[in-house]
N, C-alpha and C positions, 0 to 999 in steps of 0.2 A: 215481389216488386222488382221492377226493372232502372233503370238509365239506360235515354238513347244517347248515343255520342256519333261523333263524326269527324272525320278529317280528309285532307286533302293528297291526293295520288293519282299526276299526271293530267293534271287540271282537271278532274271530277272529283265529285264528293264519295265518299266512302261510308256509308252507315252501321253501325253497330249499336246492337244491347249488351248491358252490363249485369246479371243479377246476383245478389249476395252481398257478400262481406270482402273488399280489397284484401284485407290480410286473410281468408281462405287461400287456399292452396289451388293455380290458376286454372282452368278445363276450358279451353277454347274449341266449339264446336262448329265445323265447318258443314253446311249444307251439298244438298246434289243439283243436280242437273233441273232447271225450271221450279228448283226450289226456292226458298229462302230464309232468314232469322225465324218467320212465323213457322217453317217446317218443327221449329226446336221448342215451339213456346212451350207446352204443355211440360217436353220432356230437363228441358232447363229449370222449369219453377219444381222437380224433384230433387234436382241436384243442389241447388240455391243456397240449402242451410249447409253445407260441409264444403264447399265449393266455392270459389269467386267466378262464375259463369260468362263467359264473351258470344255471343252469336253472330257474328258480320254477315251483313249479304257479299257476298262476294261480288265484285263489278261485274257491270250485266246482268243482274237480278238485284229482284226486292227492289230497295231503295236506292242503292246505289247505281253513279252513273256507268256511260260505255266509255269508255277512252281508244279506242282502235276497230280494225275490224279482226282483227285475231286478240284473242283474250290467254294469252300462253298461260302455262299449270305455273312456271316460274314467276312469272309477273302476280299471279293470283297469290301465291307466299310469300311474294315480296308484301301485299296489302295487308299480311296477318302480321307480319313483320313490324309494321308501322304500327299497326292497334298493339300491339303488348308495348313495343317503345313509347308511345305516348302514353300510356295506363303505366310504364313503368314496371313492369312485369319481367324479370331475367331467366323463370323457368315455368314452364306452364303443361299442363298436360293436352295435347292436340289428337283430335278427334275427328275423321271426317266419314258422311255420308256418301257411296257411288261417287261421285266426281269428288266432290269434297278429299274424299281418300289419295285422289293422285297429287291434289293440293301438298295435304300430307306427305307424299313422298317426298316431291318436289321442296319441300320447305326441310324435310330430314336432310336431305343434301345440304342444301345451301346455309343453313345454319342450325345445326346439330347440337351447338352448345347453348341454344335455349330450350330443349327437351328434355323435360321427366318421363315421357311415355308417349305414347302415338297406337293408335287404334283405326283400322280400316273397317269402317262399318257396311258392311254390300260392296266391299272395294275389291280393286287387287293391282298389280303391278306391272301389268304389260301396257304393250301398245296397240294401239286398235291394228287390227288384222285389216286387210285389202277391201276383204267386204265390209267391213263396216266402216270404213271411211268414204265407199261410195254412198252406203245408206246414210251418211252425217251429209256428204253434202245432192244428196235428194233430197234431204229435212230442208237444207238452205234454199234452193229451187222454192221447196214448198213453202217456206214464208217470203220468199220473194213474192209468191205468186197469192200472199192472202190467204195459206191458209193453215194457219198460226191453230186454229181449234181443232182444227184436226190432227196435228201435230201432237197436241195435249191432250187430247183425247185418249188417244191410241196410248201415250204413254203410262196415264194415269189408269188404265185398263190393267197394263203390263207389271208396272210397279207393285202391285196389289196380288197377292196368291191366290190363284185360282178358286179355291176353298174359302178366301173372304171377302168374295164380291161383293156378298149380300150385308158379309158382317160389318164391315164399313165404310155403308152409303154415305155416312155425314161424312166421312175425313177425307173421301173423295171427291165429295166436291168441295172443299176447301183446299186440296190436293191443285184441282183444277183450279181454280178461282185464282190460286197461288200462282200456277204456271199461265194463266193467261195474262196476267200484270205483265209479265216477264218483256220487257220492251222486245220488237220484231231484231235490231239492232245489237241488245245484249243474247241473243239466243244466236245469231250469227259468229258472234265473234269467240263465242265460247262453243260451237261446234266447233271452228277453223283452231282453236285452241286444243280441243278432243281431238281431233281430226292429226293433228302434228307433235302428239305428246310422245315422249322419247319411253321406250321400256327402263322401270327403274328396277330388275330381277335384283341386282346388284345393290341396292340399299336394302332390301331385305335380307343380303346375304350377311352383312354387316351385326352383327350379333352386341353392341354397344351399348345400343338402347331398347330398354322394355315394349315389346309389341302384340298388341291383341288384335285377330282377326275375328272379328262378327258378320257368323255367315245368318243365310237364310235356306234352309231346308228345299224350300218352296220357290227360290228363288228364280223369276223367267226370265234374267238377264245371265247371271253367275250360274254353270253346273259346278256340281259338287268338284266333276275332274279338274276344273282351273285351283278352287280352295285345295283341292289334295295338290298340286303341283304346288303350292306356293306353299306350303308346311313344308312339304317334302328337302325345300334347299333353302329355306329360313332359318334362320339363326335368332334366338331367343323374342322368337314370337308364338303364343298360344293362340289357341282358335276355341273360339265357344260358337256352338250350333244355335240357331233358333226353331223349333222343329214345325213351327205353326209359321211360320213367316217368309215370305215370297221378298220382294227387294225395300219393305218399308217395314225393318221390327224395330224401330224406332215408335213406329206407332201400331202394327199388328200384334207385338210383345212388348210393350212401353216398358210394363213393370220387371217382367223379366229382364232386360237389355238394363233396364239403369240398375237394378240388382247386379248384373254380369260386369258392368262400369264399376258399379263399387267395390264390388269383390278387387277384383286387377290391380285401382288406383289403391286401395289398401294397400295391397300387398306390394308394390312397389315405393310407395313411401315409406313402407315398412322395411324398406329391402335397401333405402337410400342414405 
């Protein structure tokens, strides 16, 4: 069982679910790119009984409105910032999917004293390279120009390992279904947000707080070489593999990944 909540950030609304118990121990999980809260649904109703669970859409997806045409990674952790202040929450464990992960960083900087732990799940710590910030704004061309399904298409192809095209037809198109809500508007402003994100090497380097990296084997966005560079000058961050999993083991390994969540959170509440 869930609660939606909502509040207000830079005169749009801001949506989020709540599920569990307040006094559990807080796990705010931040989605990716064309995703949203429903990317978590399945995987939050496991966490639920041990956890007090938060899903936000992040502005420019889901539910939540646009406020600009650049949606900066800083402004995005400022919005996670206000849901634990208003729930009243002073330490939480933070969580983020592919984009969601640079949120993550971004919010490690700026306020580090509400952190238990922090988790890049398909994430990692740079900044988009030359080409691919021309390819962020070809995507924007290409929703200027209508063609938003094609856009989602090609993504929800990519996010998925090669090896589980077949194995999950239904979650793909719910994948899709997900990223086609995504207002033309909100996917603008959160490319120009990707598109201008600073490298945070340097907060990884930072060894303070407990950090897990969840890779994907399989993965068609991440090679292994960028997860080995990002151990290699990490400071008290572990890495667990997903060996069946391309860029979505949130739901290609649901049950392995919240197993791999619990082991970590354990052991860091255990260690606090």
């Amino acid at each position: 069982m869930y609660s939606m909540k909502n509040l207000k950030y830079k005169n749009i609304d801001v949506f989020y679910k709540a599920y569990g118990k307040p006094g559990n121990p807080a796990l705010v999980l931040l989605h990716g790119y064309l995703e949203s809260m429903e990317t978590w649904k399945n995987f939050a109703g496991k966490l639920q009984d041990e956890f007090y669970v938060i899903t936000p859409d992040l502005p420019g997806h889901g539910l939540s409105g646009v406020f600009s045409n650049i949606h900066t990674m800083e402004e995005l952790a400022e919005t996670v910032k206000m849901i634990i202040d208003q729930l009243n929450i002073q330490k939480m464990h933070l969580i983020g999917h592919s984009m969601g992960g640079y949120v993550v960083l971004a919010f490690k900087e700026l306020f580090p004293q509400n952190l238990l732990s922090f988790t890049l799940f398909h994430s990692h710590c740079f900044a988009d390279p030359d080409e691919k910030k021309i390819n962020r704004d070809r995507d924007i061309d290409m929703i200027n120009s209508g063609k938003k399904e094609l856009i989602v298409k090609n993504h929800v192809q990519k996010v998925f390992a090669d090896i589980n095209q077949d194995k999950f037809l239904k979650e793909k198109l719910q994948t899709k279904k997900i990223g086609m809500k995504t207002p033309d508007k909100g996917i603008i402003a959160v490319l120009n947000g990707l598109k201008n994100r600073v490298d945070r090497s340097h907060i990884l380097m930072e060894g303070d707080i407990p950090g897990l990296l969840i890779t994907g084997v399989r993965d068609n966005f991440i090679p292994e070489s960028v997860n080995d560079k990002i151990i290699s000058f990490s400071k008290n961050l572990i890495r667990a593999d997903l060996e069946n999993s391309g860029h979505m083991g949130l739901i290609e390994e649901e049950d392995k990944s919240v197993e791999i969540l619990k082991q970590f959170l354990s052991q860091t509440t255990a260690s606090q």
